[in-house]
Every structure is written in C-alpha cells, then in structure tokens.
N, C-alpha and C positions, 0 to 999 in steps of 0.2 A: 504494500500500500504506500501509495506517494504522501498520506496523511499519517500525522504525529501520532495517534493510535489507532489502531480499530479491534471489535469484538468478531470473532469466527461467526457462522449461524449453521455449520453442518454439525451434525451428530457427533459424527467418527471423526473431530476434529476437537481441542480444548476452547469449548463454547462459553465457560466459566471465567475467561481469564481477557484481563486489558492486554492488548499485544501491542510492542512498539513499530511504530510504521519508519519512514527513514526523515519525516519530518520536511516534505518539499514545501506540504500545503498547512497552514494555521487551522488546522482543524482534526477532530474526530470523524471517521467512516462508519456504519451501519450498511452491511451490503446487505441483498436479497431482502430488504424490507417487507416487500408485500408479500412474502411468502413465510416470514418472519413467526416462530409462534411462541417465542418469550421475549417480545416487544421489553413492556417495560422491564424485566429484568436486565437485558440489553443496555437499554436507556442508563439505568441506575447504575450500571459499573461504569458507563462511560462520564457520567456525572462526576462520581466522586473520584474519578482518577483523574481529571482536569476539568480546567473553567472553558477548552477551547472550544467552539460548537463545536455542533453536531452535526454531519451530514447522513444524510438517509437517501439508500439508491437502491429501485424496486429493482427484481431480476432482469438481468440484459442492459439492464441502463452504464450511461456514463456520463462521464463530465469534461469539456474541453474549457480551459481558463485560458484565456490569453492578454498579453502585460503589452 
C-alpha cells in the first residue's frame, strides 16, 4: 500500500492487525469496502493507531492523485 497504514479484509490473511504501508500518501486505506463485513471493527483499529484519514475503496476501485 502506497498509504501510511492499512487493515487486511481476507480471512487467511492477519485481518486483526494495523499494517504499515511505505507512507507515499497522508492517509489510512480500507480496501474491499463494500464487501467489507467487520466495517467498524476495521474503522476502530484504524482510529486508534492514527489521526490520518481514512480512505475507503469498494472492490476493483482505485485512486489516481496527481500534484
């Protein structure tokens, strides 16, 4: 992830845990969103392990930033 954290959302992956991203973008990631089925649990790790938003992006999505 090009963003400072993100939470896993597969099963057979550590779904429990803040993961560090390499910090391109000022923010947190939430991928697979709408498919998502511990939303707020989600939500709340990424809360309390930083103030930096939050991004949320449903399956298949992406995001182009340009400077």
């Amino acid at each position: 992830m090009a963003s400072e954290s993100y939470v896993l959302s597969h099963d057979a992956q550590d779904s429990n845990s803040v993961h560090k991203g390499i910090g391109l973008l000022p923010f947190q990631t939430l991928c697979h969103w709408d498919v998502e089925l511990e939303k707020e649990k989600k939500k709340l790790l990424l809360i309390k392990h930083s103030q930096a938003p939050i991004l949320s992006l449903n399956e298949g999505d992406c995001v182009e930033v340009y400077r």
